[in-house]
PDB file with one MODEL, atoms N, CA, C and O in Angstrom:
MODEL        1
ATOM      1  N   UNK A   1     203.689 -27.680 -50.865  1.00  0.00           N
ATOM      2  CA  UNK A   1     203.132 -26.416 -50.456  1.00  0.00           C
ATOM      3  C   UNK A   1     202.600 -25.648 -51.667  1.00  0.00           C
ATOM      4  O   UNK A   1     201.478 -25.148 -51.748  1.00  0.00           O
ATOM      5  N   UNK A   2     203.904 -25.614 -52.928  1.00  0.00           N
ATOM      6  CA  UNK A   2     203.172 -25.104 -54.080  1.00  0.00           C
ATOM      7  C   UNK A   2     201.757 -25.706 -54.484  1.00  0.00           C
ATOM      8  O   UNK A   2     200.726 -25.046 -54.615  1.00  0.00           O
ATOM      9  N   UNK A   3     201.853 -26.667 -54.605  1.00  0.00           N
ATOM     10  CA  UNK A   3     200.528 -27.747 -55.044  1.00  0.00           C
ATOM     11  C   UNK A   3     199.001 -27.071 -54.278  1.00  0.00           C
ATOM     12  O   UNK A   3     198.046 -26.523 -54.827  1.00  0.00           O
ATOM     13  N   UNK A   4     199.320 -27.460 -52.392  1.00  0.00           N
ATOM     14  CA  UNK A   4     198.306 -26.783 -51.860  1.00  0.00           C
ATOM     15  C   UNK A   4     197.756 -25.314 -51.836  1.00  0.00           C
ATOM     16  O   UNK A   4     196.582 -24.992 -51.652  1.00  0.00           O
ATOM     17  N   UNK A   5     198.848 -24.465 -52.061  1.00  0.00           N
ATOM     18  CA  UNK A   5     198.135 -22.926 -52.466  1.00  0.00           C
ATOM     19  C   UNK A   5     197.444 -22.933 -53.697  1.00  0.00           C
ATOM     20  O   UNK A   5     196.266 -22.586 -53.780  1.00  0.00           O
ATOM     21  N   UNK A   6     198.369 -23.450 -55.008  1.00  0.00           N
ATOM     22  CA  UNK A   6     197.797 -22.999 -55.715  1.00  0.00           C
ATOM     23  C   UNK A   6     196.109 -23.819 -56.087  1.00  0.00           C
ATOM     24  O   UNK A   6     195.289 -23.409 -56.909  1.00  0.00           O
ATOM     25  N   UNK A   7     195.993 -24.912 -55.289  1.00  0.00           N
ATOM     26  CA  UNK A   7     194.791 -25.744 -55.297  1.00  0.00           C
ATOM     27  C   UNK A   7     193.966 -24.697 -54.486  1.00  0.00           C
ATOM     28  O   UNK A   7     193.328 -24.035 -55.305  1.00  0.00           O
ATOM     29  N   UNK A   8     193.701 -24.249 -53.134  1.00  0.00           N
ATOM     30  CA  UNK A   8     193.114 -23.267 -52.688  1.00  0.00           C
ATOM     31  C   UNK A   8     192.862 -21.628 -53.433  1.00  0.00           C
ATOM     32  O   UNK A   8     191.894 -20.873 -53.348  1.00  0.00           O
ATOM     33  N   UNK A   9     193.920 -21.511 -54.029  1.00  0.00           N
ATOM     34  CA  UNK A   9     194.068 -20.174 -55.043  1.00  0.00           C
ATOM     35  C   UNK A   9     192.447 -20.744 -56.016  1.00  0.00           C
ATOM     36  O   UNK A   9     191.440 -20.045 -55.909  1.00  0.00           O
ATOM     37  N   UNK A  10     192.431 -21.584 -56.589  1.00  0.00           N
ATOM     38  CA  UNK A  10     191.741 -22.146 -57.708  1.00  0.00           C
ATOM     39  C   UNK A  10     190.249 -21.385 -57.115  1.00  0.00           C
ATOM     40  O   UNK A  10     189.515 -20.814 -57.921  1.00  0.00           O
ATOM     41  N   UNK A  11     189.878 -21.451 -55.540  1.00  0.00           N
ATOM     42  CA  UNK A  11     188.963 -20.893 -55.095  1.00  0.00           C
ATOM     43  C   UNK A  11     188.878 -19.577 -54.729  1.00  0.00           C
ATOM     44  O   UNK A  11     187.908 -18.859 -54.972  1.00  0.00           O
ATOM     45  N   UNK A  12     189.750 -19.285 -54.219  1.00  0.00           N
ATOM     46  CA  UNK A  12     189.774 -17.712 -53.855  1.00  0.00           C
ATOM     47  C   UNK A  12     191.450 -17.690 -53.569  1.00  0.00           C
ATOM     48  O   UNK A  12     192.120 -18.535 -52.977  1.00  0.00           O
ATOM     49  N   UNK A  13     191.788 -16.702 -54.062  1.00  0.00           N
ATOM     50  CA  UNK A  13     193.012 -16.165 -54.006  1.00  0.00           C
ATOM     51  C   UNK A  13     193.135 -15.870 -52.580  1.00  0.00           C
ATOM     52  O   UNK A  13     194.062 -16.288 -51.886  1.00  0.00           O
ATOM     53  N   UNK A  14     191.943 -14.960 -52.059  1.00  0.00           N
ATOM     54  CA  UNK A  14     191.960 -14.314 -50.517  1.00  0.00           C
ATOM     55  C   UNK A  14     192.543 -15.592 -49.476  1.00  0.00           C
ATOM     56  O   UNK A  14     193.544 -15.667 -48.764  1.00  0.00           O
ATOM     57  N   UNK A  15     191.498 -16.469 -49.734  1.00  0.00           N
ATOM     58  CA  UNK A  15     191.315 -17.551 -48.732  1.00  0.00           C
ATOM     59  C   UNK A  15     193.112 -18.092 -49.160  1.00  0.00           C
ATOM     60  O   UNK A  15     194.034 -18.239 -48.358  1.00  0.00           O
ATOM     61  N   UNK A  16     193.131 -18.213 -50.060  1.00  0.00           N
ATOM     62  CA  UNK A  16     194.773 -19.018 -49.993  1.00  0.00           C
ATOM     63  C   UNK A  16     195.655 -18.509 -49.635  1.00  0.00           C
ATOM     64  O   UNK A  16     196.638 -19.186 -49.334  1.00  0.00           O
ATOM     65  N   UNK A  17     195.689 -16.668 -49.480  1.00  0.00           N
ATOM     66  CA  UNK A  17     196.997 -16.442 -48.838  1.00  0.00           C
ATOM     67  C   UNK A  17     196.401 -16.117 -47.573  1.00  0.00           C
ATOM     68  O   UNK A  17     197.027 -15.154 -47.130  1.00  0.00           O
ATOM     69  N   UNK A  18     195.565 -16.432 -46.842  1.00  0.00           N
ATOM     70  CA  UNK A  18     194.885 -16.270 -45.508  1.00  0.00           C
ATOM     71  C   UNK A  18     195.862 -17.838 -44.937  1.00  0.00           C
ATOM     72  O   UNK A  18     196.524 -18.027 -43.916  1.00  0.00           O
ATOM     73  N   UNK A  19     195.689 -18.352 -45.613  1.00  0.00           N
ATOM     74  CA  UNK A  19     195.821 -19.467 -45.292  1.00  0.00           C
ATOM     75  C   UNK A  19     196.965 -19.963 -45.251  1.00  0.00           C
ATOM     76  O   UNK A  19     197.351 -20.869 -44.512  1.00  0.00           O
ATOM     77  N   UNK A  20     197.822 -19.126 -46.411  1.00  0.00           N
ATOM     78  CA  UNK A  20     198.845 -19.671 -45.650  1.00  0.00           C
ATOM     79  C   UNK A  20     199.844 -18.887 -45.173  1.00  0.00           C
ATOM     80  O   UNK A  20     201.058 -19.085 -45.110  1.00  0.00           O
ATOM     81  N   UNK A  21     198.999 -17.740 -44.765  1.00  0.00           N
ATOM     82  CA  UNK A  21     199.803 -16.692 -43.272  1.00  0.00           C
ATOM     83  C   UNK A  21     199.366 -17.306 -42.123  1.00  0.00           C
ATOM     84  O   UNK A  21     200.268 -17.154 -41.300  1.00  0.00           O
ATOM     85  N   UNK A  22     198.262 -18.051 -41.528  1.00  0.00           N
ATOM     86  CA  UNK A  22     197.939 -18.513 -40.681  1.00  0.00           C
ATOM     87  C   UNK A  22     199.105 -19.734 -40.513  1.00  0.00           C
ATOM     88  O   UNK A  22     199.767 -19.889 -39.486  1.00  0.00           O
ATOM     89  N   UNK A  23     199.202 -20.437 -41.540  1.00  0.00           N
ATOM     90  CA  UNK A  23     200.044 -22.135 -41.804  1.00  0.00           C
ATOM     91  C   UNK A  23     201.401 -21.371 -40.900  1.00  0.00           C
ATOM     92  O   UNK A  23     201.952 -21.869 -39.918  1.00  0.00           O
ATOM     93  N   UNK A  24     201.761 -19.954 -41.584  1.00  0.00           N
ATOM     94  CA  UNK A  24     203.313 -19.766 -41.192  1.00  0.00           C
ATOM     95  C   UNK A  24     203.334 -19.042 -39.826  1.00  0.00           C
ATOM     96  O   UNK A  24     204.394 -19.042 -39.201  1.00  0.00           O
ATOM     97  N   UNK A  25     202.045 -18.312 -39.220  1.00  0.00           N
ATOM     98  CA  UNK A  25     201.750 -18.392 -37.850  1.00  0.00           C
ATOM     99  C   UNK A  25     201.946 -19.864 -37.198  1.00  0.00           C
ATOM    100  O   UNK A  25     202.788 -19.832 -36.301  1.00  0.00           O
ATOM    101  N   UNK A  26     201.437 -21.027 -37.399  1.00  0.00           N
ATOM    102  CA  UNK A  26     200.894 -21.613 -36.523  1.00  0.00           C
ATOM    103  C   UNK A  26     202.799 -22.483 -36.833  1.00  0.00           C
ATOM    104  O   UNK A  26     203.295 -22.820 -35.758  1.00  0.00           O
ATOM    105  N   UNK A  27     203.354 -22.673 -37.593  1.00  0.00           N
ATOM    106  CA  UNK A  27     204.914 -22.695 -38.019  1.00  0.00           C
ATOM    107  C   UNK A  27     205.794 -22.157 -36.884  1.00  0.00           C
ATOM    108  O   UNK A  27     206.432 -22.932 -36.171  1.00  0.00           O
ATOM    109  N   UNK A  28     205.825 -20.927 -36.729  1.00  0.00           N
ATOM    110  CA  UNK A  28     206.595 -19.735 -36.173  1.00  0.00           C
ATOM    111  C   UNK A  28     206.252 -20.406 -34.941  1.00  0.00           C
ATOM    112  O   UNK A  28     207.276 -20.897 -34.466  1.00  0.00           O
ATOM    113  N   UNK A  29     204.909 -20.703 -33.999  1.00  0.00           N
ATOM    114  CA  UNK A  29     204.875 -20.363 -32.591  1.00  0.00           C
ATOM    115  C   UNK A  29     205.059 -22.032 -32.745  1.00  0.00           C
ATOM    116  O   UNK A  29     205.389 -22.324 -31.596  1.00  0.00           O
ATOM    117  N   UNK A  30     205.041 -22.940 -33.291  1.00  0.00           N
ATOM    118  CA  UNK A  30     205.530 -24.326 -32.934  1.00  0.00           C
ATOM    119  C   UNK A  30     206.954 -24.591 -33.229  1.00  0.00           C
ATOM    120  O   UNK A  30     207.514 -25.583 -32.761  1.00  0.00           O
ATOM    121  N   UNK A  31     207.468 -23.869 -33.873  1.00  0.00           N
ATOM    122  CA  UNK A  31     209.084 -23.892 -34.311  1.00  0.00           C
ATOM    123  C   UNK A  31     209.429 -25.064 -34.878  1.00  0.00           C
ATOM    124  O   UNK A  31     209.828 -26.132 -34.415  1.00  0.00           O
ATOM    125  N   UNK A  32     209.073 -24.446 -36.587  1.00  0.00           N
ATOM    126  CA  UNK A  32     208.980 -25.695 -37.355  1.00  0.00           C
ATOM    127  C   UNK A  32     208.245 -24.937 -39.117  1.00  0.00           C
ATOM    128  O   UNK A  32     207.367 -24.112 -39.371  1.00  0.00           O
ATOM    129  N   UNK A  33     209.061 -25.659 -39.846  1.00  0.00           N
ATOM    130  CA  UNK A  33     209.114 -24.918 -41.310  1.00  0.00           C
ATOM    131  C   UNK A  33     208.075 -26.380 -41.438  1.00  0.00           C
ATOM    132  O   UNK A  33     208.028 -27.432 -40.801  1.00  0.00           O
ATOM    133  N   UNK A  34     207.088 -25.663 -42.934  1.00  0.00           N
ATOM    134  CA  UNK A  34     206.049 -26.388 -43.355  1.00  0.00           C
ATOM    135  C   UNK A  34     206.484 -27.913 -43.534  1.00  0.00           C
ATOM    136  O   UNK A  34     205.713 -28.868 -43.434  1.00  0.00           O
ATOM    137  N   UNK A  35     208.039 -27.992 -43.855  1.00  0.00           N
ATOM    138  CA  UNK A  35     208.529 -29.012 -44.365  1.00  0.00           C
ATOM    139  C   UNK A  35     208.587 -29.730 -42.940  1.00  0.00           C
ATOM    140  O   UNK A  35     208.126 -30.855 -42.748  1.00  0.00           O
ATOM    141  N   UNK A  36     209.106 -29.077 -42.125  1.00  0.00           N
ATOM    142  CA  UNK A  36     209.200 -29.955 -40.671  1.00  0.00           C
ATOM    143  C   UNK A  36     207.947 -30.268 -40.327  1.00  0.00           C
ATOM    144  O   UNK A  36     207.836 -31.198 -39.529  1.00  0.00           O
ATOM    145  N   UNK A  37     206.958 -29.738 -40.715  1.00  0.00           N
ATOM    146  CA  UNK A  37     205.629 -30.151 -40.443  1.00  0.00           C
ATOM    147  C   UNK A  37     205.378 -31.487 -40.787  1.00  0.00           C
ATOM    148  O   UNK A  37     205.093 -32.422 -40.038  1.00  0.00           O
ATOM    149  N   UNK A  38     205.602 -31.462 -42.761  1.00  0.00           N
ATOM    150  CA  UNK A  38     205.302 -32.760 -43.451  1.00  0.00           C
ATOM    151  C   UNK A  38     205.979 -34.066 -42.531  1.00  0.00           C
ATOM    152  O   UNK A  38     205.575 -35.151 -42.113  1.00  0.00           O
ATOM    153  N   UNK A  39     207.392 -33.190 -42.478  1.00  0.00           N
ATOM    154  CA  UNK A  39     208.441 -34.578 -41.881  1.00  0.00           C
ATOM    155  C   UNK A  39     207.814 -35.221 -40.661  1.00  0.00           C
ATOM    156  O   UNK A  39     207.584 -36.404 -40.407  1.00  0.00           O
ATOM    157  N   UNK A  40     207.603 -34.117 -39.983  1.00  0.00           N
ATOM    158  CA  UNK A  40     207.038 -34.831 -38.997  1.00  0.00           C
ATOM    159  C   UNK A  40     206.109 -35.826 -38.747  1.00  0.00           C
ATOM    160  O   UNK A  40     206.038 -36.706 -37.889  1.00  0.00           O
ATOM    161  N   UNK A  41     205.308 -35.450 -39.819  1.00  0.00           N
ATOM    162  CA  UNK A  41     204.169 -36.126 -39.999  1.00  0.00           C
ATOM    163  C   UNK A  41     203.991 -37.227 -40.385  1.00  0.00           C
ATOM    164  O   UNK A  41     203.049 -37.978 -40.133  1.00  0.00           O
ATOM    165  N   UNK A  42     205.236 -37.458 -41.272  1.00  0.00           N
ATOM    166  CA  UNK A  42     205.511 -39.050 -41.673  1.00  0.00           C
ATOM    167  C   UNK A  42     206.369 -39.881 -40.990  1.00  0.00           C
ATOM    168  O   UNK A  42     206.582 -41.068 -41.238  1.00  0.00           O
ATOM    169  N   UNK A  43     206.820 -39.252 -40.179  1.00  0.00           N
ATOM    170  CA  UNK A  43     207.741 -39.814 -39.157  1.00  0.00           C
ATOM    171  C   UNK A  43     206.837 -40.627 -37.879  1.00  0.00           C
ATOM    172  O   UNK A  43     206.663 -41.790 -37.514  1.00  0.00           O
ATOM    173  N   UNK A  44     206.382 -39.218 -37.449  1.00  0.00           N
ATOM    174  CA  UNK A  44     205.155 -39.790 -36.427  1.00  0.00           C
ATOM    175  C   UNK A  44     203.948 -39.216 -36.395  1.00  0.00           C
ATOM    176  O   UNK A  44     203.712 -38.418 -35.488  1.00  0.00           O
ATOM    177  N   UNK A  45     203.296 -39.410 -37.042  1.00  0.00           N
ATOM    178  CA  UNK A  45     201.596 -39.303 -37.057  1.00  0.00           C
ATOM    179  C   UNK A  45     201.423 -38.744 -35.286  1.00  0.00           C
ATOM    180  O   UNK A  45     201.706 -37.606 -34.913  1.00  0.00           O
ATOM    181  N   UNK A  46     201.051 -39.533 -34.647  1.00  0.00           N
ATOM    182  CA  UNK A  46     200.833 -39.044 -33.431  1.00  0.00           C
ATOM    183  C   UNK A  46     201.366 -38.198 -32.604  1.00  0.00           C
ATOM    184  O   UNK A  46     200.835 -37.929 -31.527  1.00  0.00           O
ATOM    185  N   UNK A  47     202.672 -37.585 -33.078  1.00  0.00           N
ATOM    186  CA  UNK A  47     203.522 -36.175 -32.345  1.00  0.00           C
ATOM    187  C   UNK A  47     202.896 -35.457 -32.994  1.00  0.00           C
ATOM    188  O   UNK A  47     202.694 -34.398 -32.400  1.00  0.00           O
ATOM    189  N   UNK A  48     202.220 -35.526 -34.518  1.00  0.00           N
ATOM    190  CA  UNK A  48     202.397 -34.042 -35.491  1.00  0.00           C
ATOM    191  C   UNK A  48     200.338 -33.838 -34.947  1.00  0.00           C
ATOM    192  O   UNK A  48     199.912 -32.694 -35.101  1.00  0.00           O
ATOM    193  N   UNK A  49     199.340 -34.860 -34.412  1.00  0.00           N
ATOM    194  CA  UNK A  49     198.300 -34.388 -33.770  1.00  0.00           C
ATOM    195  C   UNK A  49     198.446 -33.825 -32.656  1.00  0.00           C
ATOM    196  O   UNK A  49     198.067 -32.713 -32.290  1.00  0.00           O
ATOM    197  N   UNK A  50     199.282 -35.009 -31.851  1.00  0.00           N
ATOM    198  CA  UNK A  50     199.520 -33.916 -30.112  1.00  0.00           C
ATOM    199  C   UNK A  50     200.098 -32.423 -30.722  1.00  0.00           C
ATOM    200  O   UNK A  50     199.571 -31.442 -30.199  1.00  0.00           O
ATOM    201  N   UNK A  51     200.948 -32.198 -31.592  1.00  0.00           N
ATOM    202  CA  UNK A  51     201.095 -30.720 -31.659  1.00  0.00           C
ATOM    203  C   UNK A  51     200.278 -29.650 -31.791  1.00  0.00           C
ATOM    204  O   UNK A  51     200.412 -28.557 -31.242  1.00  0.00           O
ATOM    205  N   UNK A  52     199.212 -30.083 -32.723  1.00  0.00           N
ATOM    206  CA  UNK A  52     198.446 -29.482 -32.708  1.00  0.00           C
ATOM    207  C   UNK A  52     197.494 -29.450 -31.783  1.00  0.00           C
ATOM    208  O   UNK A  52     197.143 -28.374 -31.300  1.00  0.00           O
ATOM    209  N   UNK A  53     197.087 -30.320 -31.506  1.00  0.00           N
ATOM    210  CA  UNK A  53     196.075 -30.388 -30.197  1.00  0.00           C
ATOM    211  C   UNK A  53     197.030 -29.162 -28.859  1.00  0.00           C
ATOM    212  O   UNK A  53     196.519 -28.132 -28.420  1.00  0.00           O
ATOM    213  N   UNK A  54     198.125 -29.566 -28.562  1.00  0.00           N
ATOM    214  CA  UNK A  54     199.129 -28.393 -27.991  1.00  0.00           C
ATOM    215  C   UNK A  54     198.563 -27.132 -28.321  1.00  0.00           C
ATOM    216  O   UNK A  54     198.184 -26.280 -27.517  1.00  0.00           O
ATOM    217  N   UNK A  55     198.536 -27.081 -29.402  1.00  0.00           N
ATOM    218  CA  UNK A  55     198.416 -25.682 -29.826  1.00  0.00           C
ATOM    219  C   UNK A  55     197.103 -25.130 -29.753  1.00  0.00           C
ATOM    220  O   UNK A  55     196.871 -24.154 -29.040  1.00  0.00           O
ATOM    221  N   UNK A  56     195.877 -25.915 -30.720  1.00  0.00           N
ATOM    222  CA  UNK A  56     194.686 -25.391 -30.115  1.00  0.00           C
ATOM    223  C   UNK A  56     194.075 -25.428 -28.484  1.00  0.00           C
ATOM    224  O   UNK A  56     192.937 -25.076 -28.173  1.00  0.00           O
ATOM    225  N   UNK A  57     195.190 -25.977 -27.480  1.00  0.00           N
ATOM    226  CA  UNK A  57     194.797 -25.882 -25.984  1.00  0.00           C
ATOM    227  C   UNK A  57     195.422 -24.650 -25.566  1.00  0.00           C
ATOM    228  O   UNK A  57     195.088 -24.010 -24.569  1.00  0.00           O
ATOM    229  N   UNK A  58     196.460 -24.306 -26.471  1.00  0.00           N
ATOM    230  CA  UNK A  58     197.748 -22.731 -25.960  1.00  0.00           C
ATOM    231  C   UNK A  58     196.363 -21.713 -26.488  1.00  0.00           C
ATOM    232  O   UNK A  58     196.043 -20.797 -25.731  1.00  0.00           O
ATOM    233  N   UNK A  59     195.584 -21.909 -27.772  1.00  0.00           N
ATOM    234  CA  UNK A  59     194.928 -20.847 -27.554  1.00  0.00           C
ATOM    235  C   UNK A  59     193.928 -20.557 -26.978  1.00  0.00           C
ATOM    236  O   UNK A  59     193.661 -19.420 -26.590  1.00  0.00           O
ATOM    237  N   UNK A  60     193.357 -21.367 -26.863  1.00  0.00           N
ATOM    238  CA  UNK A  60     191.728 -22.025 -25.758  1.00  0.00           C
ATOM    239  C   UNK A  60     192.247 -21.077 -24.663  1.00  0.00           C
ATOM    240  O   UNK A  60     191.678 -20.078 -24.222  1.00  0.00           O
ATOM    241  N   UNK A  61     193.593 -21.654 -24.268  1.00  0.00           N
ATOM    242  CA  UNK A  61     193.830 -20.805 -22.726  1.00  0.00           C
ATOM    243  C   UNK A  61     194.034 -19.556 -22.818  1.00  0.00           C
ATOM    244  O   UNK A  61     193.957 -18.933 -21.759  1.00  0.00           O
ATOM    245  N   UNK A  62     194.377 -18.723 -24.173  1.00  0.00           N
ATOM    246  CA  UNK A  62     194.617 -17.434 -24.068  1.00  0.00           C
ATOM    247  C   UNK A  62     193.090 -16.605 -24.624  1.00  0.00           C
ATOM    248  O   UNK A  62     192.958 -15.412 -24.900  1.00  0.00           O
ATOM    249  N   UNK A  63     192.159 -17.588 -24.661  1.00  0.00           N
ATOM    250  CA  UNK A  63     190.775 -17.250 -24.354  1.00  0.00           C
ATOM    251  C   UNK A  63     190.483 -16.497 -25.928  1.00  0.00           C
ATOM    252  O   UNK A  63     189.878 -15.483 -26.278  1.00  0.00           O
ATOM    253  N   UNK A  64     191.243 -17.558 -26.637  1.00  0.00           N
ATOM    254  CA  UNK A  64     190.639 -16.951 -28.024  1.00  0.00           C
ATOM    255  C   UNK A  64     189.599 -17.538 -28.514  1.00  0.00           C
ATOM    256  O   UNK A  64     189.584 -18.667 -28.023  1.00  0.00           O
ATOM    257  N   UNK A  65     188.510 -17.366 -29.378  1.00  0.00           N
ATOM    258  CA  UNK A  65     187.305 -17.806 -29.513  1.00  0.00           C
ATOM    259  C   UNK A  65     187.209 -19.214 -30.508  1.00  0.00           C
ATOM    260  O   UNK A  65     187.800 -19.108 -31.582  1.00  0.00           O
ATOM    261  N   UNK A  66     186.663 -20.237 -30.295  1.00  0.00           N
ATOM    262  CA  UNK A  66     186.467 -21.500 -30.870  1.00  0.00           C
ATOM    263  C   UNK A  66     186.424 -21.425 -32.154  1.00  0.00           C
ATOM    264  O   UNK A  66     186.907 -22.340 -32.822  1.00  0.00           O
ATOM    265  N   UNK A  67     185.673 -20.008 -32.924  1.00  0.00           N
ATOM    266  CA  UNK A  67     185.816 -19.888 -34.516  1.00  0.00           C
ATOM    267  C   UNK A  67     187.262 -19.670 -34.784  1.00  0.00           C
ATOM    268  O   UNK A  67     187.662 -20.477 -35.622  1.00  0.00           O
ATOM    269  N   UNK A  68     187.937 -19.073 -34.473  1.00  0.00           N
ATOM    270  CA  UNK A  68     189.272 -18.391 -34.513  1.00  0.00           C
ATOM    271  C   UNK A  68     190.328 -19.817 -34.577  1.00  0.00           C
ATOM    272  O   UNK A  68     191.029 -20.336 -35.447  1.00  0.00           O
ATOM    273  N   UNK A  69     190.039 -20.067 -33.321  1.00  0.00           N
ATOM    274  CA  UNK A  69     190.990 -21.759 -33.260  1.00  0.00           C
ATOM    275  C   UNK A  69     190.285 -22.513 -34.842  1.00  0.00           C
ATOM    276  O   UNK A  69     191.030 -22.896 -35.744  1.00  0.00           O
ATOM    277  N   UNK A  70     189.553 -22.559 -34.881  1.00  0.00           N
ATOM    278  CA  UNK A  70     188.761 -23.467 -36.084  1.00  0.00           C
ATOM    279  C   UNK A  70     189.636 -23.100 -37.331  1.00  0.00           C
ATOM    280  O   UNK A  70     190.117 -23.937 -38.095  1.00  0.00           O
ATOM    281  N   UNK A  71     189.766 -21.881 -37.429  1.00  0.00           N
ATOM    282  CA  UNK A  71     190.446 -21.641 -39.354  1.00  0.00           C
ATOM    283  C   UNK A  71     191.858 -21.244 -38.960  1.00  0.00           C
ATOM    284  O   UNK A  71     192.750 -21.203 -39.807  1.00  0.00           O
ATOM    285  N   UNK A  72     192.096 -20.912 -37.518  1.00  0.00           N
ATOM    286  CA  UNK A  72     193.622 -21.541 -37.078  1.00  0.00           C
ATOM    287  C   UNK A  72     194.155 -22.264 -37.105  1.00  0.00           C
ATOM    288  O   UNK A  72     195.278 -22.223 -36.601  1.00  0.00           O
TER     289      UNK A  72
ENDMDL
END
């Protein structure tokens, strides 16, 4: 996580802590620390896409706009 901020920081400071208040949004409503993210991810590749795909369909339905889901 250190690695990826401060690699995004390198570009804009803004964009990196945008980014990763969004990371700990999208964390919070899947219930799951960045690390449970990684884990997951190496565990099973295909749970840690359906999650997300989950998630950009939870907001689709709450009729939030396609840019929004995009840098969500």
């Amino acid at each position: 996580m250190k690695r990826w901020f401060s690699n995004l920081a390198k570009g804009s400071m803004i964009t990196a802590d945008v980014r990763l208040r969004r990371l700990g949004c999208f964390c919070d409503s899947v219930k799951l620390s960045p690390k449970g993210l990684v884990d997951l991810g190496r565990r099973d590749l295909k749970a840690l896409q359906d999650l997300v795909q989950d998630e950009i369909d939870r907001l689709h339905s709450q009729n939030y706009t396609p840019q929004y889901i995009g840098v969500f």
